[in-house]
Backbone of each chain as ProteinMPNN parsed JSONL, in Angstrom:
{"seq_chain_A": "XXXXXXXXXXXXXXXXXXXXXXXXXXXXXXXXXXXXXXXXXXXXXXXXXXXXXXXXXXXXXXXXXXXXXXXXXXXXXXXXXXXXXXXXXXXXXXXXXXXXXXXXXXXXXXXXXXXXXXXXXXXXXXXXXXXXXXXXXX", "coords_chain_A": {"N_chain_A": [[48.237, -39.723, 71.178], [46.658, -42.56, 69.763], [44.898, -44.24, 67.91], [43.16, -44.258, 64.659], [40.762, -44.378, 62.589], [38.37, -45.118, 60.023], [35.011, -45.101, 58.723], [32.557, -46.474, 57.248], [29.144, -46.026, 57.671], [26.072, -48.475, 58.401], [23.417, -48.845, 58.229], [21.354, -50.305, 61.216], [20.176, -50.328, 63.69], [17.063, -49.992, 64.349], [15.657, -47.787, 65.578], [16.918, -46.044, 65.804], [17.107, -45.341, 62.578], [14.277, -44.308, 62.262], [14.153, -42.006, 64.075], [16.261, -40.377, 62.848], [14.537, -40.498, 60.369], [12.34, -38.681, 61.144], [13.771, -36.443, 62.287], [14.285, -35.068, 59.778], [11.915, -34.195, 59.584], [9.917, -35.934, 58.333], [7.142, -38.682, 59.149], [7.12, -41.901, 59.527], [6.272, -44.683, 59.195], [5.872, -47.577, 60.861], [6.347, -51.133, 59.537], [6.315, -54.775, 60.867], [6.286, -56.588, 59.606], [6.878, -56.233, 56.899], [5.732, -54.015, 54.128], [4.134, -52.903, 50.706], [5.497, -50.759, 48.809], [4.478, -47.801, 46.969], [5.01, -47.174, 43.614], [5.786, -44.773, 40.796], [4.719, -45.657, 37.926], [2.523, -48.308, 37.405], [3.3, -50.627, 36.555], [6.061, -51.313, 37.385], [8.211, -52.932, 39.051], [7.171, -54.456, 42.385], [7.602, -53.399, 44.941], [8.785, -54.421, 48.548], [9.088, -52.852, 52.191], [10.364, -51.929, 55.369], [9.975, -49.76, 56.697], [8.569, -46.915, 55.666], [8.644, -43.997, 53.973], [6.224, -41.834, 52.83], [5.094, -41.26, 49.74], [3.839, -38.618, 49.246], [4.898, -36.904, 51.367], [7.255, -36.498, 50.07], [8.995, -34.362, 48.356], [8.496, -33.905, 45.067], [9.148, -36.526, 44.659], [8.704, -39.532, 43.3], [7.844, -42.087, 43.67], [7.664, -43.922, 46.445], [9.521, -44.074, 49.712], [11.41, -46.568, 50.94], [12.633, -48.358, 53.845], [14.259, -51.599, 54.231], [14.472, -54.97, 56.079], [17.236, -56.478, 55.355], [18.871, -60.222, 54.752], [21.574, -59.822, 56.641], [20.572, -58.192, 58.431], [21.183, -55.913, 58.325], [19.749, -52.184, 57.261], [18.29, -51.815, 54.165], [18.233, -48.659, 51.587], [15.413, -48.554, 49.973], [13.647, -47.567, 46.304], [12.15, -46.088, 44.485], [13.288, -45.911, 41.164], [13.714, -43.503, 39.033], [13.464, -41.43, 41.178], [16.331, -41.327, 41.785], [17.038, -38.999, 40.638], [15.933, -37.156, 41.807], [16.674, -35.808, 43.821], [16.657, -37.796, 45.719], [18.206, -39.694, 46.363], [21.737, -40.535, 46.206], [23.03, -38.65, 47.799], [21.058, -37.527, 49.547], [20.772, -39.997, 51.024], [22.878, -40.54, 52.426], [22.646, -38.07, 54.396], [20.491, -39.21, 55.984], [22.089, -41.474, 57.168], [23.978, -39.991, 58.088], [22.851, -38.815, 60.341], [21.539, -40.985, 61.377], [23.634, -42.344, 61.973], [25.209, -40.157, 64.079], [22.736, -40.084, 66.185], [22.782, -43.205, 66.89], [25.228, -43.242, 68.215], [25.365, -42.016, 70.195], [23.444, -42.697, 71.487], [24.47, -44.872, 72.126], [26.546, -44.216, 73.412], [25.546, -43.78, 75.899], [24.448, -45.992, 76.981], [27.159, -47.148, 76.97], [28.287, -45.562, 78.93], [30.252, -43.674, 78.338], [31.471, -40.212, 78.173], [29.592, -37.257, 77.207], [31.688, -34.796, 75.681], [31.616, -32.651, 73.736], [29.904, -31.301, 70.738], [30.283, -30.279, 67.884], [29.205, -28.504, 64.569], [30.531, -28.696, 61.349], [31.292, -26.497, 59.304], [32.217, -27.86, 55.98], [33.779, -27.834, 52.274], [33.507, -30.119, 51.272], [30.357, -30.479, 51.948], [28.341, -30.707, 54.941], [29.804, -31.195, 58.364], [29.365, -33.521, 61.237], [30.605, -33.001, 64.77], [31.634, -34.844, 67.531], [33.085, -35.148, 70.71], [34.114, -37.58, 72.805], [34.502, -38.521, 76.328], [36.456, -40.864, 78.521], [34.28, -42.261, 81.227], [35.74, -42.343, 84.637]], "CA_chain_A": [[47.391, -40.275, 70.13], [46.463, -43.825, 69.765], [44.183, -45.099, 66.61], [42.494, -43.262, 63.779], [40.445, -45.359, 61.636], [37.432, -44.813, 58.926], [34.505, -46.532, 58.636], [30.94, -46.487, 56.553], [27.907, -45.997, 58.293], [25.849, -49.314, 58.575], [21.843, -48.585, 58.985], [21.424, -51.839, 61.349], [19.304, -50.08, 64.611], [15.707, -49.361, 63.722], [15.001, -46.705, 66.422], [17.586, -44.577, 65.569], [16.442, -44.483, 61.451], [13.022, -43.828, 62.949], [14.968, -41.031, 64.74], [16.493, -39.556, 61.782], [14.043, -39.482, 59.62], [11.357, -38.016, 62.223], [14.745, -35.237, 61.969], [14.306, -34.564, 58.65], [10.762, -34.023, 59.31], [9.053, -37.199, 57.879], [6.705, -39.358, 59.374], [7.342, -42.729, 59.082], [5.008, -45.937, 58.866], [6.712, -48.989, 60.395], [5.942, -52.474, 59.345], [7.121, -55.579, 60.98], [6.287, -57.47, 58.768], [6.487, -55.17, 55.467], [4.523, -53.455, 53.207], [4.455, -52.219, 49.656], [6.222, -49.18, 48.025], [3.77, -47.294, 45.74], [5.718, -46.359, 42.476], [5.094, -44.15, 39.766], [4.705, -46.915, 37.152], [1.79, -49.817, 38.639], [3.853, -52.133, 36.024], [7.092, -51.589, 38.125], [8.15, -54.815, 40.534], [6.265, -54.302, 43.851], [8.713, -53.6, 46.11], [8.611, -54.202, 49.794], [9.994, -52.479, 53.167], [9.883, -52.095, 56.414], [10.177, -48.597, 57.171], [8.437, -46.147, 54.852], [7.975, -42.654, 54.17], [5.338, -42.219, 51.699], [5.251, -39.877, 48.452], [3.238, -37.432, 49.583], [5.75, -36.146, 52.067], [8.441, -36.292, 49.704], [8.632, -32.993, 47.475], [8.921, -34.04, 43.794], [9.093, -37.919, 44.255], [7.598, -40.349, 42.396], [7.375, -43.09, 44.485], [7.441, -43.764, 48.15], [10.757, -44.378, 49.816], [11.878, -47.107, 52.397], [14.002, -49.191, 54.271], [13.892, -52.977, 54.298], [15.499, -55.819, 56.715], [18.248, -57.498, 54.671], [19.092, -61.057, 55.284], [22.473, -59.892, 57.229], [20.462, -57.504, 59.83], [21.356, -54.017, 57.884], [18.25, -51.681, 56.677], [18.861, -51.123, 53.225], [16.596, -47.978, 51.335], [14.856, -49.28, 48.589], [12.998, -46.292, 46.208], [11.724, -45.348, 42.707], [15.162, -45.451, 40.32], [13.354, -41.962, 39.095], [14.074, -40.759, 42.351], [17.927, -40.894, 42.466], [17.255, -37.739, 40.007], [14.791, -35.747, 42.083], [16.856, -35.135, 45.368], [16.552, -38.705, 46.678], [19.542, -40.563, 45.348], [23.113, -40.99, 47.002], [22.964, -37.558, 48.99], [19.605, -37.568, 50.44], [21.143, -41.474, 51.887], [23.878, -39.855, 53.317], [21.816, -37.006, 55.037], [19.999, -40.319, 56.572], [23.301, -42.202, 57.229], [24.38, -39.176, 58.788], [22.005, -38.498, 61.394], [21.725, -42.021, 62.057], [25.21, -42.411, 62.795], [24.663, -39.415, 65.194], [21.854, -40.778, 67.214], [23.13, -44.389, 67.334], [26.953, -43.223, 68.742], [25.004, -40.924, 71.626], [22.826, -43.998, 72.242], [25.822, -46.4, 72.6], [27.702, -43.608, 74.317], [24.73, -43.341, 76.83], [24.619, -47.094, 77.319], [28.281, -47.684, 77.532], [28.794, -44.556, 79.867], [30.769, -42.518, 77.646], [31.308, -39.007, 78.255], [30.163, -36.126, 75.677], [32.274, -33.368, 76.095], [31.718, -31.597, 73.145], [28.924, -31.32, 69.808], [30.464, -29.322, 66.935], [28.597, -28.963, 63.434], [31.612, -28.07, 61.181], [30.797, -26.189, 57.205], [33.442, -27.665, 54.944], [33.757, -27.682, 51.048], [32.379, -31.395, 51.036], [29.569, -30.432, 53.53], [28.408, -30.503, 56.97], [30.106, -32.321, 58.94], [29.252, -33.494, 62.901], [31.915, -33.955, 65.092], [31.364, -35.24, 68.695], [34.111, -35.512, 71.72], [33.828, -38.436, 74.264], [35.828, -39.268, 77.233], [36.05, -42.208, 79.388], [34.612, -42.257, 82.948], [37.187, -42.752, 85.793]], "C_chain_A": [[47.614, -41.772, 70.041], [46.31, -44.988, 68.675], [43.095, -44.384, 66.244], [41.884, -44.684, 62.939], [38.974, -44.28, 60.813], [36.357, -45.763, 58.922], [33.035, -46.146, 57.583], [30.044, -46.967, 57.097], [27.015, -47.43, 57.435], [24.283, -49.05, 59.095], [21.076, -50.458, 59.751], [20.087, -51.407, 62.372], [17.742, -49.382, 63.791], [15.124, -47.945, 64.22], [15.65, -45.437, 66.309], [17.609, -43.894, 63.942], [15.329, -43.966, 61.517], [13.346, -42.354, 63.088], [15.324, -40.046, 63.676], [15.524, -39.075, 60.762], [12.654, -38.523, 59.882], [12.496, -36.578, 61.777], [14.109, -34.823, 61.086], [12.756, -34.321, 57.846], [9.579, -35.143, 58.375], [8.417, -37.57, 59.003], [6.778, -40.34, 58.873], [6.239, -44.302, 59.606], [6.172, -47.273, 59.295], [6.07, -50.425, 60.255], [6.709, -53.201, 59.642], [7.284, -56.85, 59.98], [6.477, -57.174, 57.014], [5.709, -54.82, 54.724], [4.718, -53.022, 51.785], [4.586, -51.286, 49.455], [4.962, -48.852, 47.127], [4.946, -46.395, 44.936], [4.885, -45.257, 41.461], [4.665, -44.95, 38.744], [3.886, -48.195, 38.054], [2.236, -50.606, 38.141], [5.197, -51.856, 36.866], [6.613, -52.866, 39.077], [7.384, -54.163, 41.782], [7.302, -54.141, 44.69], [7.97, -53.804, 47.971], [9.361, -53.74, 50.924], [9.245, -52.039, 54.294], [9.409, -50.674, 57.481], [9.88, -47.557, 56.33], [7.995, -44.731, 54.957], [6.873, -42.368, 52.797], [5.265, -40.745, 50.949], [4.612, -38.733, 48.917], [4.16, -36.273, 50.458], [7.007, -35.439, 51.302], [8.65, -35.648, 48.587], [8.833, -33.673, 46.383], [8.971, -35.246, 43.341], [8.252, -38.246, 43.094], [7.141, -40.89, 42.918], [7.585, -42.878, 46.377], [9.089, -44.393, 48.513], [10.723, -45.569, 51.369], [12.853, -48.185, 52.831], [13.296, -50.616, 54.618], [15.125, -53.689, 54.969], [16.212, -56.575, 55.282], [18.788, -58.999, 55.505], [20.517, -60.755, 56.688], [22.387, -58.72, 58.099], [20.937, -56.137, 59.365], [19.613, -54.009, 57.311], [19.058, -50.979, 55.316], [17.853, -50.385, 52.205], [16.262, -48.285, 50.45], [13.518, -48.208, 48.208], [13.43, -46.479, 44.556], [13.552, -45.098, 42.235], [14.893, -43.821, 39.976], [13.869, -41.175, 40.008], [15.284, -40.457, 42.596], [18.047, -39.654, 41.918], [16.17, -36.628, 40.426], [15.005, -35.328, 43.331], [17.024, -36.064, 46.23], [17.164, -39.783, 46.162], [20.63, -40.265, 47.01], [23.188, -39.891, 48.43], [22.112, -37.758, 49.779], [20.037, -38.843, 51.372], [21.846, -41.157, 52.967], [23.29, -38.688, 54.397], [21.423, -37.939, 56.43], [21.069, -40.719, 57.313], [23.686, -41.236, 58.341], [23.934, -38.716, 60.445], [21.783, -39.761, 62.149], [22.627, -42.578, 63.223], [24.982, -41.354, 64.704], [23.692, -40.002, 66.263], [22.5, -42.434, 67.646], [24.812, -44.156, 68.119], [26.185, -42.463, 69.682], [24.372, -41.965, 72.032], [23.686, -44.721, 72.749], [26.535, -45.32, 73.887], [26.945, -43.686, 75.763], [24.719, -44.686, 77.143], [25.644, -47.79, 77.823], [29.043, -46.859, 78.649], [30.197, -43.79, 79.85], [30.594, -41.33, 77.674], [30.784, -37.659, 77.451], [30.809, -34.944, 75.995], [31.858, -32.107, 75.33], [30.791, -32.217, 71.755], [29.327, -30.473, 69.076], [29.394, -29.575, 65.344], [29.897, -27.784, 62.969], [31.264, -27.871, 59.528], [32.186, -26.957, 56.705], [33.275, -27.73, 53.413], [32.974, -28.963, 50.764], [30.769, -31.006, 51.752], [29.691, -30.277, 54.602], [28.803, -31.371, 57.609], [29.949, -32.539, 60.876], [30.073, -33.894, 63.378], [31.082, -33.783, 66.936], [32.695, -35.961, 69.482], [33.392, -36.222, 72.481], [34.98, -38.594, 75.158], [35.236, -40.285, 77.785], [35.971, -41.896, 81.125], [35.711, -42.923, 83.345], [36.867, -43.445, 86.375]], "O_chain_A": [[48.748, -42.205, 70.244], [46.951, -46.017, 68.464], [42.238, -43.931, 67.003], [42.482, -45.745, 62.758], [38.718, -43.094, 61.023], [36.535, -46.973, 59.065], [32.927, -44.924, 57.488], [29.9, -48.188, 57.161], [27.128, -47.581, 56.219], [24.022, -49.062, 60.298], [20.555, -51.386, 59.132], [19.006, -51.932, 62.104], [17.586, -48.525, 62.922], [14.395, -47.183, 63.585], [15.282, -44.286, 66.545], [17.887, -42.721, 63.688], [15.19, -42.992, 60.777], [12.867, -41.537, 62.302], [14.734, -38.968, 63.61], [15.442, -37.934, 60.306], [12.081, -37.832, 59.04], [12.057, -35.736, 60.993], [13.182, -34.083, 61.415], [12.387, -34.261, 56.674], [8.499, -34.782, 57.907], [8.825, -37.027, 60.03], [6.582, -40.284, 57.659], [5.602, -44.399, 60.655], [6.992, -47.808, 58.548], [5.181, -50.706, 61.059], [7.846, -53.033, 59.203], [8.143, -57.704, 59.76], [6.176, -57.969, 56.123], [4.713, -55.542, 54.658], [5.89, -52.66, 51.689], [3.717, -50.544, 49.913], [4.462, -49.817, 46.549], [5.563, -45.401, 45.318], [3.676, -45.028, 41.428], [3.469, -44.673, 38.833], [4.342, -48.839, 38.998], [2.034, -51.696, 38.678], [5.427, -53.045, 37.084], [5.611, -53.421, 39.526], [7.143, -52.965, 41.637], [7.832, -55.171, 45.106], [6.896, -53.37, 48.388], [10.516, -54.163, 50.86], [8.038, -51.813, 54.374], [8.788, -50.613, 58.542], [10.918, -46.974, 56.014], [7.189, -44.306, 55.785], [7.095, -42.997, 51.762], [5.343, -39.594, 51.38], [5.313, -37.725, 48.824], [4.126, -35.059, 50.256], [7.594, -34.395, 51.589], [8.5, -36.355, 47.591], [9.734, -34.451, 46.697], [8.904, -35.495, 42.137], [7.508, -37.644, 42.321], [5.933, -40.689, 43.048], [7.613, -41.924, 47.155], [9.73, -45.057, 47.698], [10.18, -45.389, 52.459], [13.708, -48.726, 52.13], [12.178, -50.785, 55.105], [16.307, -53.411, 54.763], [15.578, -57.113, 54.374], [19.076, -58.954, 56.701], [20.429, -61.476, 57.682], [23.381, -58.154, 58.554], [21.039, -55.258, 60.221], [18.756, -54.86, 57.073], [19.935, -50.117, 55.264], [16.836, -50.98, 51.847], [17.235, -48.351, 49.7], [12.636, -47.906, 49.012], [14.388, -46.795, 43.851], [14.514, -44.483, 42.696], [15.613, -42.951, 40.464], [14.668, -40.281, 39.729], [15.588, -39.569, 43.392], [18.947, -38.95, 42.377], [15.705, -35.673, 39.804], [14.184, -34.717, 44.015], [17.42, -35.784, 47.362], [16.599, -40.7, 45.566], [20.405, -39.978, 48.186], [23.338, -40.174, 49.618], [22.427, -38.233, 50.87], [19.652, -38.758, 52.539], [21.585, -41.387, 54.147], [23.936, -38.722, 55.444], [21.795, -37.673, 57.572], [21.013, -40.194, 58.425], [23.715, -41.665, 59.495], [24.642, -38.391, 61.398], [21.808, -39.753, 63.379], [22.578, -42.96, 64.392], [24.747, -41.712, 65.859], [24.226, -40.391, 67.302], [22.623, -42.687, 68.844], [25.405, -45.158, 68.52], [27.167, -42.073, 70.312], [24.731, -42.317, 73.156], [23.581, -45.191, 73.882], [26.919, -45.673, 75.002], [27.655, -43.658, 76.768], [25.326, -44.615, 78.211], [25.572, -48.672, 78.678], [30.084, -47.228, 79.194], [30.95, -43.431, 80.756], [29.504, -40.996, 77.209], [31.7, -36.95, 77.035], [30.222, -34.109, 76.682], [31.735, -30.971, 75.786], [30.841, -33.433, 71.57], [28.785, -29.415, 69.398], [28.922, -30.68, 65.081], [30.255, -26.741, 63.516], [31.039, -28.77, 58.717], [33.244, -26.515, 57.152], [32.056, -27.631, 53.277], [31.929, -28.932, 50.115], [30.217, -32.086, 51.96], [30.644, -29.877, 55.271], [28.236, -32.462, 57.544], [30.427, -31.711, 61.651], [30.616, -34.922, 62.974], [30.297, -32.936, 67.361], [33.246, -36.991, 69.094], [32.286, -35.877, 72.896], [36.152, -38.762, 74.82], [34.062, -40.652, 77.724], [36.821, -41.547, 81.945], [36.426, -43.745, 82.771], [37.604, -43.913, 87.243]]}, "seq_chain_B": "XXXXXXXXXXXXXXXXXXXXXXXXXXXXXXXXXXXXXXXXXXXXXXXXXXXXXXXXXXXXXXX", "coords_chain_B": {"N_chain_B": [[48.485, -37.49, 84.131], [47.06, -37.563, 80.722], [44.294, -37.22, 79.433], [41.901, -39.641, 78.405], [40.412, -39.56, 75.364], [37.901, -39.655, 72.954], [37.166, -39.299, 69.597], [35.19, -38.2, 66.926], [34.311, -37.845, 64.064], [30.963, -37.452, 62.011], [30.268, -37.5, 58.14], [28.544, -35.622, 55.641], [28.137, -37.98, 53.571], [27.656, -40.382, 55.017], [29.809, -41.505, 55.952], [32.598, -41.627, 58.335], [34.839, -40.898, 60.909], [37.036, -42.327, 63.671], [38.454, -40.883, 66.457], [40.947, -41.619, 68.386], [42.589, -40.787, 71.404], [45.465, -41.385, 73.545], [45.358, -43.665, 74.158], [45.932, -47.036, 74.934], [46.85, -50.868, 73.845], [44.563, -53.917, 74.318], [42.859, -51.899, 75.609], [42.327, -49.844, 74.036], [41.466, -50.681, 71.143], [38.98, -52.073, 72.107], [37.524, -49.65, 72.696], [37.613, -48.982, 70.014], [35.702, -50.478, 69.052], [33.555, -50.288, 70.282], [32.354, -47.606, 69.319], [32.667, -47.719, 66.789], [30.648, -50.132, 66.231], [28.106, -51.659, 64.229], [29.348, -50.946, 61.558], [31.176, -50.801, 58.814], [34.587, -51.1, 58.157], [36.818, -48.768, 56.474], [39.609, -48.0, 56.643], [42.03, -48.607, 59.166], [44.452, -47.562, 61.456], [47.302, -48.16, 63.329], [48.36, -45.646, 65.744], [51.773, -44.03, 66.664], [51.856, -43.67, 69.239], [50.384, -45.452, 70.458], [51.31, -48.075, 70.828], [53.814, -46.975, 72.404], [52.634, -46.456, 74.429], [51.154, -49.113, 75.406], [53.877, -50.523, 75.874], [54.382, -49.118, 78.945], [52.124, -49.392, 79.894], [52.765, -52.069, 80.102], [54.367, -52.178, 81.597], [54.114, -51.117, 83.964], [51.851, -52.947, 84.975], [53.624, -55.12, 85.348], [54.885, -54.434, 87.636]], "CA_chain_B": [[47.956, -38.611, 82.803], [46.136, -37.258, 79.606], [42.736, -37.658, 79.473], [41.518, -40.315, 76.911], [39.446, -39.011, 74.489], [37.424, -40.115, 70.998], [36.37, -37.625, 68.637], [34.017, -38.739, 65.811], [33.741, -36.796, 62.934], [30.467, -37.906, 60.228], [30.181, -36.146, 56.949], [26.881, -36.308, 54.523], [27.91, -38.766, 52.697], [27.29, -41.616, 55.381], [31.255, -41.866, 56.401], [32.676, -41.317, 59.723], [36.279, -41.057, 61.304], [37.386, -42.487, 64.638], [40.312, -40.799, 66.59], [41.548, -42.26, 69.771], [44.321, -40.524, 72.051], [45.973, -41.319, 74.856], [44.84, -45.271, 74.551], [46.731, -48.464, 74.402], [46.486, -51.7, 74.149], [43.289, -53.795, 73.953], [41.834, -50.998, 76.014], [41.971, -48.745, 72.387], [40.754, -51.693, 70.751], [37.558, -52.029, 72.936], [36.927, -48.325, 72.381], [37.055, -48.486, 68.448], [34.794, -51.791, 68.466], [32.164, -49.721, 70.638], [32.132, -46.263, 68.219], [32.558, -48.56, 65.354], [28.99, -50.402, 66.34], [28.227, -52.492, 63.251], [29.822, -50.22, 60.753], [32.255, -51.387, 57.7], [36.007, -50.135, 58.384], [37.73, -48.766, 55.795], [40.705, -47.722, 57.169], [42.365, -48.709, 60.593], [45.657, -47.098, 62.164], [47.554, -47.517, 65.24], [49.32, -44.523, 65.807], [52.879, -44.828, 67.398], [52.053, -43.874, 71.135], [49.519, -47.075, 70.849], [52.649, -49.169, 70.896], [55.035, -46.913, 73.384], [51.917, -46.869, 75.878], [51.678, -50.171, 75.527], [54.847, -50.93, 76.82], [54.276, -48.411, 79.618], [50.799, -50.157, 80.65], [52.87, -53.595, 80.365], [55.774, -52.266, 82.679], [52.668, -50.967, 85.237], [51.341, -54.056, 85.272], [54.911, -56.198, 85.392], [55.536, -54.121, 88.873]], "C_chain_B": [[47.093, -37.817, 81.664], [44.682, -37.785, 80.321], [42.336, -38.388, 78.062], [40.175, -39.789, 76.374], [38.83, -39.791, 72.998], [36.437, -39.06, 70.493], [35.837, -38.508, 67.297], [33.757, -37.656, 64.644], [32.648, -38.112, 61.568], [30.363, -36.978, 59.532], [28.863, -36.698, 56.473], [26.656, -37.295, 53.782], [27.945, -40.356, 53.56], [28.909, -42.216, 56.209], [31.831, -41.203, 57.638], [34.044, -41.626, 59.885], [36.538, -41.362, 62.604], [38.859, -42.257, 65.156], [40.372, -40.638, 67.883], [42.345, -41.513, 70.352], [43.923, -40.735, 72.983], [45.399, -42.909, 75.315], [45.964, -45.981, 74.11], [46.133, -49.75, 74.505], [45.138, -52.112, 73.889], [42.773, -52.756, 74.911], [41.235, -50.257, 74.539], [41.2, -49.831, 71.387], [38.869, -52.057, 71.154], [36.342, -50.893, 72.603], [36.516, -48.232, 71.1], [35.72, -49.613, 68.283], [33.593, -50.921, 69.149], [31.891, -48.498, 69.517], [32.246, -47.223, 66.999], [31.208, -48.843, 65.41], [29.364, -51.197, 65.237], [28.916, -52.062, 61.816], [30.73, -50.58, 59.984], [33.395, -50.444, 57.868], [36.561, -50.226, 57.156], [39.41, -48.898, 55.848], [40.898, -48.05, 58.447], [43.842, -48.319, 60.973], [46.146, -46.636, 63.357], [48.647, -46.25, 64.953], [50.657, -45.176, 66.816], [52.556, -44.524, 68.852], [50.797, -45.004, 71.254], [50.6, -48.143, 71.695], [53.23, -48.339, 72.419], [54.204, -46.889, 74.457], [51.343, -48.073, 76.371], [52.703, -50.636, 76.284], [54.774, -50.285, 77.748], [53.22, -49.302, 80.726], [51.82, -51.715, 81.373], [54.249, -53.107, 81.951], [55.088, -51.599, 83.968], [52.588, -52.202, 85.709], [52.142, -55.217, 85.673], [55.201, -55.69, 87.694], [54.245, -54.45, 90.115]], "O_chain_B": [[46.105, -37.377, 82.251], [44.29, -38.434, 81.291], [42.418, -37.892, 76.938], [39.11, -39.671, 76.98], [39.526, -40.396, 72.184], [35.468, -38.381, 70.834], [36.407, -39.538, 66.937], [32.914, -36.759, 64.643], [33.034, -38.981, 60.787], [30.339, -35.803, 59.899], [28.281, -37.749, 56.741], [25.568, -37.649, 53.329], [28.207, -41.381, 52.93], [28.975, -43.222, 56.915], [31.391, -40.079, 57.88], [34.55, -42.494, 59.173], [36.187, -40.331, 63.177], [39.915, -42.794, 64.824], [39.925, -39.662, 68.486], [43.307, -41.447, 69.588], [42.808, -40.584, 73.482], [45.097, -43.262, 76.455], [46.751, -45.694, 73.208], [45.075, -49.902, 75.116], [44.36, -51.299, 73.39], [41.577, -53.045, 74.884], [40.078, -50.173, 74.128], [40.135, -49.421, 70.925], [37.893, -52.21, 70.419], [35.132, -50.955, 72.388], [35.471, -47.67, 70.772], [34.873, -49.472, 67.4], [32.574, -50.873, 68.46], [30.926, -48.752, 68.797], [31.317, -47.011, 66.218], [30.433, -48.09, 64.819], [30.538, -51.515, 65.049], [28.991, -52.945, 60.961], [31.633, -50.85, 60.776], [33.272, -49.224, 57.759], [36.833, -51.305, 56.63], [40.171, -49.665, 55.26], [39.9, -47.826, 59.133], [44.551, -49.233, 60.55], [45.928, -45.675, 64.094], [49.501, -46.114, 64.077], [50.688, -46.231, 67.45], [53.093, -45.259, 69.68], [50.389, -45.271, 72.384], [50.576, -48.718, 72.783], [53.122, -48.955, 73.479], [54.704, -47.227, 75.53], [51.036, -48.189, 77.557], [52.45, -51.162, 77.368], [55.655, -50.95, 78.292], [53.421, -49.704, 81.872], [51.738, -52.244, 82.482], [54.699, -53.738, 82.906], [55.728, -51.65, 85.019], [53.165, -52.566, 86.734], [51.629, -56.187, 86.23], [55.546, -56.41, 88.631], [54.48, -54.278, 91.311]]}, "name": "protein", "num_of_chains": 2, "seq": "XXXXXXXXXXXXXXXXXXXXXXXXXXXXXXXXXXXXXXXXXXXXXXXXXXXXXXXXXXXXXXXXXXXXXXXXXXXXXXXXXXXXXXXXXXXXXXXXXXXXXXXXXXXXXXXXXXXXXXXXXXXXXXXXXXXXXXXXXXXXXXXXXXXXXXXXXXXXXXXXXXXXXXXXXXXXXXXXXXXXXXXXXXXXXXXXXXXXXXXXX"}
């Protein structure tokens, strides 16, 4: 054994939130240049982002959900405050986050010519958790 | 020789674990900066065979 560390998922690649939330069965709308959120409230601020899934898809919403470039190159999701109480709050991020992670570490692994050995999905008391073995070519 | 390995565990809530064996040196270093990607580290720990294969690599490389 070598080095264990921890870290918090970082939504920075676009193709692989694309990726995820195509997973989780969305269709997603991208704008390079951005577009507006429709809220529940037309006096709410206008929001804008770059990456949206739009209310209709999203059971119970209010508004439309999406991800926007931040000055320091992360995508951060920007969505109806209503929403953190209808399923699309901290968890639902993590779901995202999650899958992200996943696709962007098989991308890198596939780019840097990293091995996968192994794909577990593991139940525990927190959740589901993915675990993925790599080795190093010889 | 072992076989170097990295195992990845994410959970739902967006957080992820990186665990190295059988690395030293900046080689293990190299490895966490690629599985890291742009990602915020909470935690980082060398384990002790970082260090004793370390000296191992360096007394390879001395001969």
């Amino acid at each position: 054994m070598s080095k264990y560390g921890s870290v918090v998922t970082v939504v920075k690649e676009e193709r692989c939130l694309v990726e995820a939330l195509k997973e989780m069965g969305y269709e997603v709308e991208v704008h390079a240049e951005g577009a507006r959120l429709n809220s529940y409230y037309s006096e709410q601020e206008r929001k804008v982002a770059n990456f949206i899934v739009r209310r209709a898809q999203l059971r119970g919403a209010f508004g439309d959900i999406g991800f926007a470039r931040q000055p320091d190159g992360s995508l951060a999701m920007i969505a109806d405050e209503l929403d953190e109480h209808c399923g699309y709050g901290a968890k639902w991020l993590g779901r995202v986050q999650q899958l992200y992670k996943e696709k962007q570490t098989l991308a890198m692994a596939r780019a840097k010519g990293y091995i996968l050995k192994r794909r577990e999905v593991i139940q525990t008391s927190e959740g589901q958790q993915v675990r993925l073995q790599f080795a190093v070519r010889r | 020789m072992q076989e170097k390995t990295i195992t990845i565990t994410i959970d739902e809530q967006g957080n992820s674990t990186l665990d190295l064996n059988s690395f030293a040196g900046q080689g293990c270093e190299k490895v966490f900066d690629d599985f890291r990607g742009g990602d915020a580290v909470k935690l980082e720990r060398k384990k002790p065979a970082y260090y004793s294969n370390q000296e191992i690599e360096q007394e390879e490389s001395r001969r």
